[in-house]
N, C-alpha and C positions, 0 to 999 in steps of 0.2 A: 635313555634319550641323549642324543648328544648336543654338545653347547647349542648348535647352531641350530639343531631341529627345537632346543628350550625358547630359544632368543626368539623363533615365530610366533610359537606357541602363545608367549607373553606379550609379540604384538599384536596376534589376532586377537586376543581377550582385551587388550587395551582397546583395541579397534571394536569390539562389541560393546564396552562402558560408554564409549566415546558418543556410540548411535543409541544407548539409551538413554544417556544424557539429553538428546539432541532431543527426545522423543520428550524427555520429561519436560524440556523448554516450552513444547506445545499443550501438553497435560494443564500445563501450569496456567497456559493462557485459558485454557479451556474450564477447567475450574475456576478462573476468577469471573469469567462472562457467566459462568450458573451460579456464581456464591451467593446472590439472593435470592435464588429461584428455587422454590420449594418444591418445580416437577423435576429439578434437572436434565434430564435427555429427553424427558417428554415434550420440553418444548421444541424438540425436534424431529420430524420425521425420519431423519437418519439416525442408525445408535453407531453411537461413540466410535466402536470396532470400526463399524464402515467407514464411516468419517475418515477415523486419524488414517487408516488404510490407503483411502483415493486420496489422502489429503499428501500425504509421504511421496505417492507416485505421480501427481500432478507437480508436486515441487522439484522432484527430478526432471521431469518436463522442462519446468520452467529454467534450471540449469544448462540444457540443451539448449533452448532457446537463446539463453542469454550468450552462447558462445559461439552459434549462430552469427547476431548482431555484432558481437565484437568481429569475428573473424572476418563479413561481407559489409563491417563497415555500418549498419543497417542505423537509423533517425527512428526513435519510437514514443512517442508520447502517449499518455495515456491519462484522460481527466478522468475523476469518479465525483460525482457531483451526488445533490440529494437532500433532504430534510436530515436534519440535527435528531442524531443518536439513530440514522439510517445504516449504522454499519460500515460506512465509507474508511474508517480507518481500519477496524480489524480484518477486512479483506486486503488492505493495503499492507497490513502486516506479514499475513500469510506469506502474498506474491516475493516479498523483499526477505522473508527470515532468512531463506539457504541462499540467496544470490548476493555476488561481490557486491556492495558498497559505494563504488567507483567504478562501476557497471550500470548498477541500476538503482537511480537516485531518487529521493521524494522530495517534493516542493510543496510546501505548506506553508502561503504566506501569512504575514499578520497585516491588519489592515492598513493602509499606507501612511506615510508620511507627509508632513507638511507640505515637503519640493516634491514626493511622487505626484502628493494630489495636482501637482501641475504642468504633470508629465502628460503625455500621450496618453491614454487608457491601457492601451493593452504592451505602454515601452517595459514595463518592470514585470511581464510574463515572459516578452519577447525576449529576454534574457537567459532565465533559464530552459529555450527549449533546447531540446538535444542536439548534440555532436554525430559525426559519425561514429559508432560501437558503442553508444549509450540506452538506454531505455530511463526517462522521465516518468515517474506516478505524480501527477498533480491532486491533491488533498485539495482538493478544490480551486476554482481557475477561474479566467477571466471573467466567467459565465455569471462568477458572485454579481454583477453588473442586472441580470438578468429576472437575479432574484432577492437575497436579500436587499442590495443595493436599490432595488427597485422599491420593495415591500417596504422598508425603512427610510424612505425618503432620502438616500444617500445620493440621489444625483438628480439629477433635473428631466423633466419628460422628454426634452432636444437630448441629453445624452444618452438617454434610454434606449430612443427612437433609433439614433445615429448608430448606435451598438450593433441593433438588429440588423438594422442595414449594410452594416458593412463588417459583421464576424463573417458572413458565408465567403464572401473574397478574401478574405485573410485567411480563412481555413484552407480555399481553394490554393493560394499564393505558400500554405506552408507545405501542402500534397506537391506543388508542382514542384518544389525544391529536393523535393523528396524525402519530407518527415513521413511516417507512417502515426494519423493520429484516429487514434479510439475514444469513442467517449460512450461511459457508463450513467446513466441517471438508480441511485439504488433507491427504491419506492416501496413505503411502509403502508402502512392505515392508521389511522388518525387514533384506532385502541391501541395498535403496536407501540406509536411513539410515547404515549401516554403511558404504558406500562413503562420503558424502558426510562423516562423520564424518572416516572416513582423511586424505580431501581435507584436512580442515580441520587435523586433528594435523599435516599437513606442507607446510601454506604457512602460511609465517612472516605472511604479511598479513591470513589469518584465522584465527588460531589466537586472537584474541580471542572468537570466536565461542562457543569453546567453554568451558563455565562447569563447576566442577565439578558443579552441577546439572544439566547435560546429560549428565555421562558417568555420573550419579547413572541416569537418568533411560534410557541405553542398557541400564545393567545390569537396571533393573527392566521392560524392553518388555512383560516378558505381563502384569505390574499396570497400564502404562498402558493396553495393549489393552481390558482388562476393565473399567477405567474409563472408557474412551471410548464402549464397546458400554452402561452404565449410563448414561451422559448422553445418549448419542444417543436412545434409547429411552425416558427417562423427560423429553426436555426439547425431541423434535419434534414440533410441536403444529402445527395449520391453518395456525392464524395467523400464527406463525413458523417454519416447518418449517429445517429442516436440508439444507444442498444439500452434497454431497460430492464434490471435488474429484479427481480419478484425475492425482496429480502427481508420480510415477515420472519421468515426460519434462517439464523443467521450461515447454519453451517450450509443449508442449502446453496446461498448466496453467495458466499466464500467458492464453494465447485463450482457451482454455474459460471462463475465470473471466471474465474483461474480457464477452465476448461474452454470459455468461445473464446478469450482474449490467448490462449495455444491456435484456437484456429483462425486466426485472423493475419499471423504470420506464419507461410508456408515455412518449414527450418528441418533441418537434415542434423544428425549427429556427427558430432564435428572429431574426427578420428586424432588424438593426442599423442603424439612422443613417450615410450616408456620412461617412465622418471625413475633414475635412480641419485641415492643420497652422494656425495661426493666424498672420500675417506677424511675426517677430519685431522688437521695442522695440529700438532703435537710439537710445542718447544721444551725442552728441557729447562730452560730456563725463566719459564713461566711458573710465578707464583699467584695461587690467588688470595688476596688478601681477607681476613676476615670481615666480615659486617659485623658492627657495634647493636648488639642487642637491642639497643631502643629506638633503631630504627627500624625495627617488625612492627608489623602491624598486628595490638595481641588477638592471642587466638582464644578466642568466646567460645568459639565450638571444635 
């Protein structure tokens, strides 16, 4: 074998560590959402194989997509709304693991501030929506107005009222600019949230998850019901309609959602430049100096 046919050789095998690597990053999430599950993949009507399978080739999708948007410039927002431990984050994770950073950003605010609280309502969303060649995940949105904020006394019946009344023109006002916005509701049963709650009270790793506003928010499920059935109904309009997610089986949820949110934006694969590396700068009079030992960081394993 000659040098130059070794030299591939040992990039293709890097280049296959690299992608099982990449495979074990997912393994790992996926093992920790069953580590207190005593059916493991029974609680899903997909197995595993399938899953990670469609799960690998919708993320290349989403890849395309995203260089879609960049290239044509494209505005994409995208809320995921829903009752606490509905899944909203780990399908947020999926979408974002293989895509730039500075592509495609998530917004998850904490609840506001003194001078927000006297802001506009919807001034401190209207900030981060997208650019052109961006794609926005909101981790929940304005809409908090609609439900918690509603269900917890956090605003007055006039701001309530005014909200419904005037988010359809503002959605309409972000279409006409030419955001492209999606919104997700992901929708459990009242035994699902309860399991997953349990889950959470007895592993020590997510028991941050749970807020006393969550367990605020289990006791009150028929006012949140009632308030989701008022927003859904009073805030699904043409233009931005309401897609509702059936996310009981999380992995089911995670596809379904990846998959209609591909077809929601027509996207063509975007043909790239062969890249090659450039012959690297060689000085002769380049020394590199040594590093001092105890600045490693030591090695445990």
């Amino acid at each position: 074998m000659t040098s130059k046919h070794a030299e591939m050789a040992e990039w293709y095998r890097r280049a296959q560590e690299e992608i099982l690597d990449s495979m074990d990053e997912e393994l790992e999430m996926e093992l920790d959402d069953d580590r207190l599950s005593q059916d493991g993949d029974e609680n899903s009507e997909i197995p595993r194989n399938v899953y990670f399978r469609e799960l690998f080739r919708l993320q290349g999708e989403l890849v395309k997509l995203q260089d879609w948007v960049v290239a044509n410039k494209l505005k994409v927002a995208v809320l995921f709304e829903g009752r606490d431990s509905a899944g909203k984050g780990g399908a947020i994770k999926r979408i974002t693991q293989r895509l730039n950073p500075r592509v495609c950003k998530v917004v998850a605010l904490p609840a506001p501030n003194e001078r927000e609280k006297t802001q506009w309502y919807f001034q401190r969303y209207i900030s981060h929506l997208p650019a052109g060649g961006e794609i926005v995940l909101f981790d929940r949105s304005w809409y908090n107005r609609a439900g918690v904020e509603r269900v917890m006394g956090f605003c007055t019946d006039y701001e309530y009222e005014e909200f419904l009344r005037t988010v359809p023109d503002l959605e309409r006002m972000m279409i006409s600019s030419g955001i492209i916005l999606i919104k997700y509701w992901f929708s459990i049963s009242d035994e699902e949230q309860y399991n997953r709650f349990m889950m959470r009270i007895h592993d020590p790793l997510k028991q941050w998850k749970l807020s006393p506003m969550d367990l605020e928010a289990r006791r009150l499920w028929e006012a949140y019901t009632k308030a989701k059935e008022t927003m859904l109904e009073r805030t699904h309009i043409p233009e931005a309609p309401w897609w509702v997610v059936a996310a009981n089986d999380k992995k089911k949820a995670r596809l379904n959602c990846i998959t209609h949110l591909l077809n929601q934006i027509p996207y063509k694969e975007i043909d790239h430049p062969m890249i090659s590396l450039p012959e690297r700068v060689h000085n002769p009079d380049y020394l590199r100096g040594p590093v001092p030992p105890e600045m490693y960081v030591p090695e445990v394993f």
